[in-house]
PDB file of N, CA, C and O in Angstrom:
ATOM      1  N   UNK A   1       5.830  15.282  -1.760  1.00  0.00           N
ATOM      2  CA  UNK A   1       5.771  13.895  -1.290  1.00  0.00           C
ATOM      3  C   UNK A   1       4.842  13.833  -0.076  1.00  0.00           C
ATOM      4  O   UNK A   1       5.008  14.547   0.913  1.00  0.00           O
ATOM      5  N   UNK A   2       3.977  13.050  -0.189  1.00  0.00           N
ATOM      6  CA  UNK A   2       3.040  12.756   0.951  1.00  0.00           C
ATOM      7  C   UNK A   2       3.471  11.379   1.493  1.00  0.00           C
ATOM      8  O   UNK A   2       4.017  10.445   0.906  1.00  0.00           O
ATOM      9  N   UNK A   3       3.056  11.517   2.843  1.00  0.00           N
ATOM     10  CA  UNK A   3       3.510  10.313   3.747  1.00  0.00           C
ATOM     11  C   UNK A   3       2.191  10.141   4.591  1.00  0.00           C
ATOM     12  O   UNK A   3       1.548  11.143   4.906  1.00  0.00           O
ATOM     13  N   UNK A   4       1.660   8.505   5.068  1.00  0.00           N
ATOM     14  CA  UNK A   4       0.907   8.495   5.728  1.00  0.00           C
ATOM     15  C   UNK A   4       0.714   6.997   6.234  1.00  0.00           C
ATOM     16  O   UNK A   4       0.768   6.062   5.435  1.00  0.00           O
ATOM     17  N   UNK A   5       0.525   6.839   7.369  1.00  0.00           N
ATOM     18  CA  UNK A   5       0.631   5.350   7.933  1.00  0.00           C
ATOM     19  C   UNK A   5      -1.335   4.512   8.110  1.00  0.00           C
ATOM     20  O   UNK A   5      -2.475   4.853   8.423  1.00  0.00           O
ATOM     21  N   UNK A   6      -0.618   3.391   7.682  1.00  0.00           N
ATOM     22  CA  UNK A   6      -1.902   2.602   7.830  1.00  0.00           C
ATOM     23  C   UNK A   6      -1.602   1.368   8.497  1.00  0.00           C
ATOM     24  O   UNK A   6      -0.570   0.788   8.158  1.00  0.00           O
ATOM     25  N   UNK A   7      -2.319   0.877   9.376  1.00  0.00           N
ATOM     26  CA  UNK A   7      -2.744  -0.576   9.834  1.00  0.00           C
ATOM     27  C   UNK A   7      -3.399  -1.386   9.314  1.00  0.00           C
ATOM     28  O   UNK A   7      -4.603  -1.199   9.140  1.00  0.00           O
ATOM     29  N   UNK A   8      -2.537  -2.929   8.781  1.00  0.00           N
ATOM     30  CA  UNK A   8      -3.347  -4.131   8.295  1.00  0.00           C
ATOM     31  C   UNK A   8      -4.652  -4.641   9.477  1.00  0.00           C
ATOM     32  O   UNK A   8      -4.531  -5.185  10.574  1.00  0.00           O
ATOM     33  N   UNK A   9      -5.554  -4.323   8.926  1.00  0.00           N
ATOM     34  CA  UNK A   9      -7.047  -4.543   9.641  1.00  0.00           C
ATOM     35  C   UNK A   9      -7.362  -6.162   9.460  1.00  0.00           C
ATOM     36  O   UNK A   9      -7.948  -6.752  10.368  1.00  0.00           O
ATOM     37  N   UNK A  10      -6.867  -7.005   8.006  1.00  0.00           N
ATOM     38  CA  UNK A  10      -7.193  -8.003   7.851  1.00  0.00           C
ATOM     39  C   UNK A  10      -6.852  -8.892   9.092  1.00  0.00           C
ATOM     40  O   UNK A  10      -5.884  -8.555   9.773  1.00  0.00           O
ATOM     41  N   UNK A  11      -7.685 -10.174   9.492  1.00  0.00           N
ATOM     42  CA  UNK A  11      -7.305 -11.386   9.869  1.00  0.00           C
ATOM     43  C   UNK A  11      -6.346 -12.295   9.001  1.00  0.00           C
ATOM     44  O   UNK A  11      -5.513 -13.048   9.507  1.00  0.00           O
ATOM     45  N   UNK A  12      -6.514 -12.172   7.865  1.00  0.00           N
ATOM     46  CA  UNK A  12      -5.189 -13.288   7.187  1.00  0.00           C
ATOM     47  C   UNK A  12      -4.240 -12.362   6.836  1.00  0.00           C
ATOM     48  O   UNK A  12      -3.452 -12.835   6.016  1.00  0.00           O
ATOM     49  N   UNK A  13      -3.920 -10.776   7.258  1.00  0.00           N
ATOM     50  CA  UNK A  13      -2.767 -10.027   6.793  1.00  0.00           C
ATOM     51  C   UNK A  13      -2.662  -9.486   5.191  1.00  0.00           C
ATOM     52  O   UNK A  13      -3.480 -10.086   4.493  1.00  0.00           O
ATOM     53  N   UNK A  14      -2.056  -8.743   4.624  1.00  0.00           N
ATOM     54  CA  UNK A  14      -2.079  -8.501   3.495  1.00  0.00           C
ATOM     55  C   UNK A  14      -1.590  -9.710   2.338  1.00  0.00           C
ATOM     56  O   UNK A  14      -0.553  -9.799   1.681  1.00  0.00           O
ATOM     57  N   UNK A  15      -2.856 -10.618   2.400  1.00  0.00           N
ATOM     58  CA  UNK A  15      -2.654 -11.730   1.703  1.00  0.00           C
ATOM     59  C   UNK A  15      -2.528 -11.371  -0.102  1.00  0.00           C
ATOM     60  O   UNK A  15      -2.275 -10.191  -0.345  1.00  0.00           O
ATOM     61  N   UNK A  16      -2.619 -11.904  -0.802  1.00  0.00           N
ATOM     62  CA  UNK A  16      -2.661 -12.203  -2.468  1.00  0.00           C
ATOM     63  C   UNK A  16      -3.891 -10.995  -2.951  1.00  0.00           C
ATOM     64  O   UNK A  16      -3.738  -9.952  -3.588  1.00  0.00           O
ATOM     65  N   UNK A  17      -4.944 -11.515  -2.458  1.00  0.00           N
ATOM     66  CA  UNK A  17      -6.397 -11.038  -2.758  1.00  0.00           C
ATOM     67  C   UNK A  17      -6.504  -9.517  -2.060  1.00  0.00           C
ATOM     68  O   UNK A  17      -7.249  -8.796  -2.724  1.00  0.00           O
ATOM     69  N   UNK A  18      -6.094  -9.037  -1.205  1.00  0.00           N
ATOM     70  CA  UNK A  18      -5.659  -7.132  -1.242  1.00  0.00           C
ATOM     71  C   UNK A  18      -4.457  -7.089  -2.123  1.00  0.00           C
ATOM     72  O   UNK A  18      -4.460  -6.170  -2.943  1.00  0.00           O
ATOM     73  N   UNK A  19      -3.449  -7.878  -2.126  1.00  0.00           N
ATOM     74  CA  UNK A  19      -2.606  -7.154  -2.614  1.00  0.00           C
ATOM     75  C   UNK A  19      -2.643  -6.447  -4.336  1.00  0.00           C
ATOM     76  O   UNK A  19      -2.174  -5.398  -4.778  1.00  0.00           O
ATOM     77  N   UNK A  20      -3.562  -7.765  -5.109  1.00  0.00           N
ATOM     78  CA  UNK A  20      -4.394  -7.376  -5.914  1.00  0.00           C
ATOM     79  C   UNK A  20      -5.165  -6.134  -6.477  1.00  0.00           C
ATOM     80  O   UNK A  20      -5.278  -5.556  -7.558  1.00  0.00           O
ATOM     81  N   UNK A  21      -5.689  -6.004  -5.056  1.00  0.00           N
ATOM     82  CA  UNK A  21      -6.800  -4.990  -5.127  1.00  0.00           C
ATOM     83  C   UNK A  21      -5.536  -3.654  -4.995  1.00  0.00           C
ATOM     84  O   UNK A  21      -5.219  -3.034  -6.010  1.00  0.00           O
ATOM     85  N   UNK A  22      -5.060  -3.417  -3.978  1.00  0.00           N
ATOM     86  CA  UNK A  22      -4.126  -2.166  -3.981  1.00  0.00           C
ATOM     87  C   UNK A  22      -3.312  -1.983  -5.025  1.00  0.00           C
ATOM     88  O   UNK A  22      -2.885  -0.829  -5.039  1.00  0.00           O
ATOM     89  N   UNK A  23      -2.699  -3.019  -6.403  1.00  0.00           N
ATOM     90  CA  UNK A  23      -1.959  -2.856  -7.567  1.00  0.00           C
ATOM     91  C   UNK A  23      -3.175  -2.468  -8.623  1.00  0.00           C
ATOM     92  O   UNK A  23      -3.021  -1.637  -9.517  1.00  0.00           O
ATOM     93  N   UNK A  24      -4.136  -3.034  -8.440  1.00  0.00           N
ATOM     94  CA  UNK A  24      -5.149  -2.003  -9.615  1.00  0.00           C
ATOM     95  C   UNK A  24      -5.342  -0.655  -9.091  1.00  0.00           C
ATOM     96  O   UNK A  24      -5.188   0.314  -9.835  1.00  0.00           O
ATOM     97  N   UNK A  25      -5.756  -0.485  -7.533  1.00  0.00           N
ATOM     98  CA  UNK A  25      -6.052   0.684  -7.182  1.00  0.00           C
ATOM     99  C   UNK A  25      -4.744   1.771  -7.907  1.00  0.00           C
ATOM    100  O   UNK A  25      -5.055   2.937  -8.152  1.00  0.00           O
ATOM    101  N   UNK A  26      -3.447   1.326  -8.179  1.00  0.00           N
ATOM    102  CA  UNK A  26      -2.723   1.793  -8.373  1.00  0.00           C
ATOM    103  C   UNK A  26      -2.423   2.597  -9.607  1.00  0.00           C
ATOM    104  O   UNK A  26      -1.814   3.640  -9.844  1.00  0.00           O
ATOM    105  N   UNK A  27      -2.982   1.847 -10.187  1.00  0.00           N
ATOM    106  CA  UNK A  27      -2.540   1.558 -12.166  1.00  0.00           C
ATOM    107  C   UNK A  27      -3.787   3.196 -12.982  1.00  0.00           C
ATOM    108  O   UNK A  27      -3.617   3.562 -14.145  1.00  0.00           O
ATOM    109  N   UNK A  28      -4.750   3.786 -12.155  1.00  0.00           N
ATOM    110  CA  UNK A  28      -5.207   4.808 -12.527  1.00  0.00           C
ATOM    111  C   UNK A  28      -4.376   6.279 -12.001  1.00  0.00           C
ATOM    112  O   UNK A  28      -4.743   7.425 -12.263  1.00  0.00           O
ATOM    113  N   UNK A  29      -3.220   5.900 -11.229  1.00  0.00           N
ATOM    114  CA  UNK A  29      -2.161   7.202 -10.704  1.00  0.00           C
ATOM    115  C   UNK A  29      -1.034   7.303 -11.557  1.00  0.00           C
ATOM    116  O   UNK A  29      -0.553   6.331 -12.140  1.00  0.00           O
ATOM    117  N   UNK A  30      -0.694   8.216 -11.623  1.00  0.00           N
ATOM    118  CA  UNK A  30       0.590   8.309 -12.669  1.00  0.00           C
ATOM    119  C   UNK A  30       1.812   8.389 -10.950  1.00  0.00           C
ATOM    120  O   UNK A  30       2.788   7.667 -10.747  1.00  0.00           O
ATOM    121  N   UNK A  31       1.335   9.362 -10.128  1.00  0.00           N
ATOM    122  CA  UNK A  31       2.651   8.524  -8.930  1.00  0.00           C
ATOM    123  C   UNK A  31       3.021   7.917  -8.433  1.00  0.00           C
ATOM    124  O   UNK A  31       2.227   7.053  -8.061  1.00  0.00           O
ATOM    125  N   UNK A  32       4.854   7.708  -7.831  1.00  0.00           N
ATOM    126  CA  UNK A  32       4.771   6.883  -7.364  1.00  0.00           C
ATOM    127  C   UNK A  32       4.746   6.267  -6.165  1.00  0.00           C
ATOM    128  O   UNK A  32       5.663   6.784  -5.527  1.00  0.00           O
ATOM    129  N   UNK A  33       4.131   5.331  -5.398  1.00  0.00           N
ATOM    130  CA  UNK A  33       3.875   4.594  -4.025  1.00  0.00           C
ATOM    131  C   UNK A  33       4.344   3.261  -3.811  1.00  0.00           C
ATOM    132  O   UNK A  33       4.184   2.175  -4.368  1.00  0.00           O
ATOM    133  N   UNK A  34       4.968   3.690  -2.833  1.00  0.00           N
ATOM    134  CA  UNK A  34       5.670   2.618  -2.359  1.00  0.00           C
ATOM    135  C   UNK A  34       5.316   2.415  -0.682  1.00  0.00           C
ATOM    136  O   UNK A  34       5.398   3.438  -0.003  1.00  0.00           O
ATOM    137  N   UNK A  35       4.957   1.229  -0.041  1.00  0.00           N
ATOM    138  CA  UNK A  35       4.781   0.998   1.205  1.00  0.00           C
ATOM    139  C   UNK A  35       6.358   0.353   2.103  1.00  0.00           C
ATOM    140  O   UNK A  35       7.334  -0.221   1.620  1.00  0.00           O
ATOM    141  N   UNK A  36       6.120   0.667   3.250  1.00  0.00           N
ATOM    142  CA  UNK A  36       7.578   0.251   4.096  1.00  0.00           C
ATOM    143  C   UNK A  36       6.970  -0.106   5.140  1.00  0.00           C
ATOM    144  O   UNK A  36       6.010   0.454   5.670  1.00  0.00           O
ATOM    145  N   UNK A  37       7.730  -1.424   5.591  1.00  0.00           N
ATOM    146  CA  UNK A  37       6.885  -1.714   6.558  1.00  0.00           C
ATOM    147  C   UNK A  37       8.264  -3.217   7.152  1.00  0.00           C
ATOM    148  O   UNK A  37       8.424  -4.219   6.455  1.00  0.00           O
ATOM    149  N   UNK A  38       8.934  -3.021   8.298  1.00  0.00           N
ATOM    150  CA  UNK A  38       9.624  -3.771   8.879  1.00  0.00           C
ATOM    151  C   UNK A  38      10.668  -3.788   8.098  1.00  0.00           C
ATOM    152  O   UNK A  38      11.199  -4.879   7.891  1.00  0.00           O
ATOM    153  N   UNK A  39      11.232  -2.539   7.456  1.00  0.00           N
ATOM    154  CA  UNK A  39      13.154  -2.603   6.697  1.00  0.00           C
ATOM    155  C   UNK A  39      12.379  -2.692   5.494  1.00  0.00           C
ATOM    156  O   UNK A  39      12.915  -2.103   4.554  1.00  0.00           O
ATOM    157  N   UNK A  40      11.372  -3.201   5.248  1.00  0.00           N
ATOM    158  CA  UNK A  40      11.319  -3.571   3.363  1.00  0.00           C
ATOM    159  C   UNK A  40      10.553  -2.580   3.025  1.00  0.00           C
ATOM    160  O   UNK A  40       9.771  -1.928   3.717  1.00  0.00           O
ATOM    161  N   UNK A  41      10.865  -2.485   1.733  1.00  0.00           N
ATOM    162  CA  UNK A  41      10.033  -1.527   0.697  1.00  0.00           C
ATOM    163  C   UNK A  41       9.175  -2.193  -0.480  1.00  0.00           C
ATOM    164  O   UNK A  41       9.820  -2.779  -1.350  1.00  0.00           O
ATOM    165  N   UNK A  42       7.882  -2.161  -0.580  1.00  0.00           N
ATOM    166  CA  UNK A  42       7.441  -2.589  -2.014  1.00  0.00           C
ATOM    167  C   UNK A  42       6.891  -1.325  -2.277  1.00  0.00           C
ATOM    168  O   UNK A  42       6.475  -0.367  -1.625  1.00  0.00           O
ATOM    169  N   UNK A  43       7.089  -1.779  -3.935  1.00  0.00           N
ATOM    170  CA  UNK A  43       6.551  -0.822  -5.033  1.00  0.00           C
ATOM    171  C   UNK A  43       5.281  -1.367  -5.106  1.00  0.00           C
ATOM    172  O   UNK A  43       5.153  -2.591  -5.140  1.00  0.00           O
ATOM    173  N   UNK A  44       4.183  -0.518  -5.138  1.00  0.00           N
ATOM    174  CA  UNK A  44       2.853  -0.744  -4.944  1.00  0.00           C
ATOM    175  C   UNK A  44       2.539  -0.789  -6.335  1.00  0.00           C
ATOM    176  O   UNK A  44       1.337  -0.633  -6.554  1.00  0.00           O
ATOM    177  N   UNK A  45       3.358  -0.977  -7.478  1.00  0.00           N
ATOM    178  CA  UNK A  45       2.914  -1.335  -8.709  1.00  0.00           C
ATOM    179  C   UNK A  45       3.215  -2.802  -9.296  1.00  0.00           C
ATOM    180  O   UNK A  45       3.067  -3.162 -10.464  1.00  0.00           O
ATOM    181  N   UNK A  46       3.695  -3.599  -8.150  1.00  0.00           N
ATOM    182  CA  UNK A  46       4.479  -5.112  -7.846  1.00  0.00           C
ATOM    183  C   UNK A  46       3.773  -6.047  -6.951  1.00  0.00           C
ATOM    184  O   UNK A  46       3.862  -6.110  -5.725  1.00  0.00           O
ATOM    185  N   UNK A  47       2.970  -6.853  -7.847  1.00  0.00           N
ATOM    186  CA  UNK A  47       2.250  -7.928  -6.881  1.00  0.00           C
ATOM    187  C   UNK A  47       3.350  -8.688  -5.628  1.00  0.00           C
ATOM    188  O   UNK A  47       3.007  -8.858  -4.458  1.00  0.00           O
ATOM    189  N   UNK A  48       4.400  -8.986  -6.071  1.00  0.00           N
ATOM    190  CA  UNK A  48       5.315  -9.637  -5.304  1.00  0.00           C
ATOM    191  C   UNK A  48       6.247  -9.224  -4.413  1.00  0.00           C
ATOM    192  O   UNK A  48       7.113  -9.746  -3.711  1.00  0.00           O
ATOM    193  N   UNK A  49       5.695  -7.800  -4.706  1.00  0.00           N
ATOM    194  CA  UNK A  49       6.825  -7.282  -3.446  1.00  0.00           C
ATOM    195  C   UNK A  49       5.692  -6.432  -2.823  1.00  0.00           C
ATOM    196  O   UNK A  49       5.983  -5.542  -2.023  1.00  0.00           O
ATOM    197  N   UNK A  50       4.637  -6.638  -3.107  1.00  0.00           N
ATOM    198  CA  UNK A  50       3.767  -6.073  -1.498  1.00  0.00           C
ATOM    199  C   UNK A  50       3.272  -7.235  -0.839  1.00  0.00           C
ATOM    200  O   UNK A  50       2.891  -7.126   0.326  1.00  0.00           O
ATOM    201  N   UNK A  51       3.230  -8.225  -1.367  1.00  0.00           N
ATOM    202  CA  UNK A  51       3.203  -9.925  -0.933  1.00  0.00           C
ATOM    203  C   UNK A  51       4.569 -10.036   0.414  1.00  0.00           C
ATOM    204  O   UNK A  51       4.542 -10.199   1.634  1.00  0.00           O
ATOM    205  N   UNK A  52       5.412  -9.887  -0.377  1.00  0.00           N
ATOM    206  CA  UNK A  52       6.543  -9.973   0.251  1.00  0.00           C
ATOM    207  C   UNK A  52       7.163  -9.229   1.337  1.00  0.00           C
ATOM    208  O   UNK A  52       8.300  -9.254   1.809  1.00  0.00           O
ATOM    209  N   UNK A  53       5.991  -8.482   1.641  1.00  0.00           N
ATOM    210  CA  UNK A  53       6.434  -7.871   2.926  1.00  0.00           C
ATOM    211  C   UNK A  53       5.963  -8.888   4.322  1.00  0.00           C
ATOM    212  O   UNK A  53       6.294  -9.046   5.497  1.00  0.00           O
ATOM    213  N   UNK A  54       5.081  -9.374   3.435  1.00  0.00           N
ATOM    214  CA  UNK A  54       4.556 -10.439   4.770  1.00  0.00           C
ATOM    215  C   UNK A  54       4.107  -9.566   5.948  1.00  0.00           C
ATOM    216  O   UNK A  54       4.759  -9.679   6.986  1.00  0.00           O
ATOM    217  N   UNK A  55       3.028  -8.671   5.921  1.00  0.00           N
ATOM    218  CA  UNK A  55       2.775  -7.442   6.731  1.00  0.00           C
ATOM    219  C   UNK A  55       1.058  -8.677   7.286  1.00  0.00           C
ATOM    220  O   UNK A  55       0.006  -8.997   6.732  1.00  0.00           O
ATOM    221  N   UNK A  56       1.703  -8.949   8.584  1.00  0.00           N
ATOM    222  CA  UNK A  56       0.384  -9.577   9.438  1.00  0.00           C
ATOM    223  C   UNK A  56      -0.583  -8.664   9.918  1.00  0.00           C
ATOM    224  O   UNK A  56      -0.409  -7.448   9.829  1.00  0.00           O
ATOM    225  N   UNK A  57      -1.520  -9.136  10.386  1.00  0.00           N
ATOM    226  CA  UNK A  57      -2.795  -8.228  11.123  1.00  0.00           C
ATOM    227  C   UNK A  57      -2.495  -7.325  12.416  1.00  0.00           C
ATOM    228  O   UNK A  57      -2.166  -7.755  13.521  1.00  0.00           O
ATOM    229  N   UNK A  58      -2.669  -6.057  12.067  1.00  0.00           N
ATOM    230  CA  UNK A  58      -1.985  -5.324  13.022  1.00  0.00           C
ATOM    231  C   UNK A  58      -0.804  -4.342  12.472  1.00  0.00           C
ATOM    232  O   UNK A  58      -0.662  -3.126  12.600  1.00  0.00           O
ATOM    233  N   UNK A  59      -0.140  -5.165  11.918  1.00  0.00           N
ATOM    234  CA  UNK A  59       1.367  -4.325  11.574  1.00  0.00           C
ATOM    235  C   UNK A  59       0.850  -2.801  10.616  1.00  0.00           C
ATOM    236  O   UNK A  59      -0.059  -2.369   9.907  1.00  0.00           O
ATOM    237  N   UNK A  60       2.085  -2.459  11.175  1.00  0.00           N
ATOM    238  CA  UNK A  60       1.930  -0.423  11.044  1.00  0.00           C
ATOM    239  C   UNK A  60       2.720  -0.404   9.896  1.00  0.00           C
ATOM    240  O   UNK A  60       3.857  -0.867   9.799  1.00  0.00           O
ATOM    241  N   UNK A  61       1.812   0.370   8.694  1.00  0.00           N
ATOM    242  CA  UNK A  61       2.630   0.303   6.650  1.00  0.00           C
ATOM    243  C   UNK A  61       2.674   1.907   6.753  1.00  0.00           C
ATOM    244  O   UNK A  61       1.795   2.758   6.621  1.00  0.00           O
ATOM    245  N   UNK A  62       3.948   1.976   7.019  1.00  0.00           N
ATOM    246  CA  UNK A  62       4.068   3.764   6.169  1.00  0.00           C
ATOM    247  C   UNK A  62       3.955   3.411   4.441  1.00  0.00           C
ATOM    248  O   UNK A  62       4.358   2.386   3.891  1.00  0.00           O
ATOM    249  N   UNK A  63       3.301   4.556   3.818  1.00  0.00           N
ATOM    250  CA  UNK A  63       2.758   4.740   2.630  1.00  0.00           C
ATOM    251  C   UNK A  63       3.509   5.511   2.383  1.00  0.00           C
ATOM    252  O   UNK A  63       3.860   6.188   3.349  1.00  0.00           O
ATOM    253  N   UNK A  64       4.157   5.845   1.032  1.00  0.00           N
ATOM    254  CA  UNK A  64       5.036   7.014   0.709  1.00  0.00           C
ATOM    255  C   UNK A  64       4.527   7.234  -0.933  1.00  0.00           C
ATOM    256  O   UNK A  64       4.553   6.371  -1.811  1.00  0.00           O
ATOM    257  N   UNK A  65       4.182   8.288  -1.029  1.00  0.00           N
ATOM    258  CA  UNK A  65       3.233   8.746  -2.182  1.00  0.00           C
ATOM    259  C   UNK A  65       4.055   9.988  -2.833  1.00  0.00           C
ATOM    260  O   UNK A  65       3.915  11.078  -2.279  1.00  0.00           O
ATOM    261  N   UNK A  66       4.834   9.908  -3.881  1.00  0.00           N
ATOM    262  CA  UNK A  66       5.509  11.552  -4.880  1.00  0.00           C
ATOM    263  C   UNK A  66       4.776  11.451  -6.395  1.00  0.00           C
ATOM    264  O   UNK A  66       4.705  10.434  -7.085  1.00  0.00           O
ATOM    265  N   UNK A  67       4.409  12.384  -6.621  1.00  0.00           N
ATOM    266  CA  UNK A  67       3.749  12.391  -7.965  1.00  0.00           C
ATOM    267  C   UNK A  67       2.879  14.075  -8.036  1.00  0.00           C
ATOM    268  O   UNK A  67       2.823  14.998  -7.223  1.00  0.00           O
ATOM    269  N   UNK A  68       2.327  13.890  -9.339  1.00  0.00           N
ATOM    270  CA  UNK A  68       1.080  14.836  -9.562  1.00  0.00           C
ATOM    271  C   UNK A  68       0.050  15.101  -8.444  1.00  0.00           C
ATOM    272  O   UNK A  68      -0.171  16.122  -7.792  1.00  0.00           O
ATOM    273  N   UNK A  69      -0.647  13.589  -8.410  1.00  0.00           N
ATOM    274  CA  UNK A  69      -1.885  13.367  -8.147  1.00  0.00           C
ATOM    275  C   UNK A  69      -1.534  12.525  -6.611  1.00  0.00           C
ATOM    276  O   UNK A  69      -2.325  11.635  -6.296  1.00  0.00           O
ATOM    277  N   UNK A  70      -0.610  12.755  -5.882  1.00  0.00           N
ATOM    278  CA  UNK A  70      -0.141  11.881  -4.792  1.00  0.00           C
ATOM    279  C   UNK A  70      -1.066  11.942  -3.826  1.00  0.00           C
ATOM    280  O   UNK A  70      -1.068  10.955  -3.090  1.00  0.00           O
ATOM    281  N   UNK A  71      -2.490  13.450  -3.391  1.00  0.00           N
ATOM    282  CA  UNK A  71      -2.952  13.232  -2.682  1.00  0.00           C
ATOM    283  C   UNK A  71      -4.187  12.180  -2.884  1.00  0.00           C
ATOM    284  O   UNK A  71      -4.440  11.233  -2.138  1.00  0.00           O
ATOM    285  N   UNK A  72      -4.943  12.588  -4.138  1.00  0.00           N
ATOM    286  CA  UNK A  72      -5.790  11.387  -4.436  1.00  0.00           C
ATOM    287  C   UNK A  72      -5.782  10.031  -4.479  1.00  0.00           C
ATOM    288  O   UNK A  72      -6.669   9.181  -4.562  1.00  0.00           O
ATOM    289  N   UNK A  73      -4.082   9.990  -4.374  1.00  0.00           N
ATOM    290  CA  UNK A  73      -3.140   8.546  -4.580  1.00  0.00           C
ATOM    291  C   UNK A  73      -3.232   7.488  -3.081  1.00  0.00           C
ATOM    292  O   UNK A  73      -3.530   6.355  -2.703  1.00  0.00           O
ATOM    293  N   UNK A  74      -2.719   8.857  -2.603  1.00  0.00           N
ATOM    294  CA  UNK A  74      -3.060   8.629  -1.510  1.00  0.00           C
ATOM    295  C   UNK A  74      -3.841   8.193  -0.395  1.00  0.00           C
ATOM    296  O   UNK A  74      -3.362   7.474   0.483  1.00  0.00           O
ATOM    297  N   UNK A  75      -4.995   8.587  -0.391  1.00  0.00           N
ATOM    298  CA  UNK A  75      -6.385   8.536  -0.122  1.00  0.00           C
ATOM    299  C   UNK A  75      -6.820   7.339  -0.555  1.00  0.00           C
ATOM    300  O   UNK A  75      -7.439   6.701   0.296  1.00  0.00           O
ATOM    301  N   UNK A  76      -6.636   6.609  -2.075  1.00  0.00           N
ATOM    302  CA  UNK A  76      -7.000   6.008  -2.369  1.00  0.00           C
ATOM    303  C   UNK A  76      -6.491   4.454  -1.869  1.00  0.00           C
ATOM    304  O   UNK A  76      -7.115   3.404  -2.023  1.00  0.00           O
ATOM    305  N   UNK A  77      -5.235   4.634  -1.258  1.00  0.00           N
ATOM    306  CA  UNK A  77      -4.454   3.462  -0.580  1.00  0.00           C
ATOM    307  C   UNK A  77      -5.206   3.554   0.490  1.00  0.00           C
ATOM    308  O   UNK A  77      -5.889   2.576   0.794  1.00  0.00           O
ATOM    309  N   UNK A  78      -5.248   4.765   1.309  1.00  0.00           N
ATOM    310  CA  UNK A  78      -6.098   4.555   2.609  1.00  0.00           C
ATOM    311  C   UNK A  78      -7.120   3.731   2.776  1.00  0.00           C
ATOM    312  O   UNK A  78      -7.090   2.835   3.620  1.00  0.00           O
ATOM    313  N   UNK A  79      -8.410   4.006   1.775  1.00  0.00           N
ATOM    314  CA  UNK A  79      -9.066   3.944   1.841  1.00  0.00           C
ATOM    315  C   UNK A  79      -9.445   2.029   1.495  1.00  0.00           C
ATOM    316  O   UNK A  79     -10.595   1.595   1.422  1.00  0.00           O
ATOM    317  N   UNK A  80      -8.121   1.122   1.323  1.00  0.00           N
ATOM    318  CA  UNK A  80      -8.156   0.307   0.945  1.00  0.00           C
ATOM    319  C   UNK A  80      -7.892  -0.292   2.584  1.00  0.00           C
ATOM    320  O   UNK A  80      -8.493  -1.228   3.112  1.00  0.00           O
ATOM    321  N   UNK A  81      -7.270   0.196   2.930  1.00  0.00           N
ATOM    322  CA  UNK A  81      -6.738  -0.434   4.142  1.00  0.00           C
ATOM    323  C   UNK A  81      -8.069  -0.272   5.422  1.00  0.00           C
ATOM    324  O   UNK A  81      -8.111  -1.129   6.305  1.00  0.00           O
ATOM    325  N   UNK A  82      -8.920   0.676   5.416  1.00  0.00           N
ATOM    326  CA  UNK A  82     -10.149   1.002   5.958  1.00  0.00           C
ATOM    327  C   UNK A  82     -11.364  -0.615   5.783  1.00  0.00           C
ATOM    328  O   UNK A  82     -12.264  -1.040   6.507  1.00  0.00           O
ATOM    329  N   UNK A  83     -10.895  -1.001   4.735  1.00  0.00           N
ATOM    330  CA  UNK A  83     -11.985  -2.061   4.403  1.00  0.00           C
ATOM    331  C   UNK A  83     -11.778  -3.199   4.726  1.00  0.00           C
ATOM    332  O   UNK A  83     -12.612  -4.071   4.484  1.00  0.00           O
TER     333      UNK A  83
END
């Protein structure tokens, strides 16, 4: 299990249009990731519950990644939150 924290960089927060983007980023990993962030958990394979964290600009997302391929999985969430 890999663990790794990221900061929402956006000005409108992890709106509709990332959350999007991080559920496709998802759908080429066979593990699984889930973000936590203020008590809640979404499954990063769930438009509505990474919506539903309501994670504003700034706020700190632990990433929690178990699988095969969790480091590439991994990386690949990062690298979403970088942009």
């Amino acid at each position: 299990m890999r663990h790794a924290r990221v900061t929402v960089p956006w000005r409108e927060g992890l709106h509709l249009r990332r959350a999007v983007k991080l559920v496709r980023a998802t759908h080429s990993f066979s593990s699984t990731i889930s973000l936590k962030c203020g008590g809640r958990i979404a499954d990063l394979r769930s438009l509505l519950s990474i919506v539903a964290l309501c994670a504003t600009m700034g706020t700190v997302i632990e990433v929690e990644v178990a699988g095969e391929d969790e480091q590439d999985a991994t990386r690949s969430v990062e690298q979403i939150f970088l942009h």
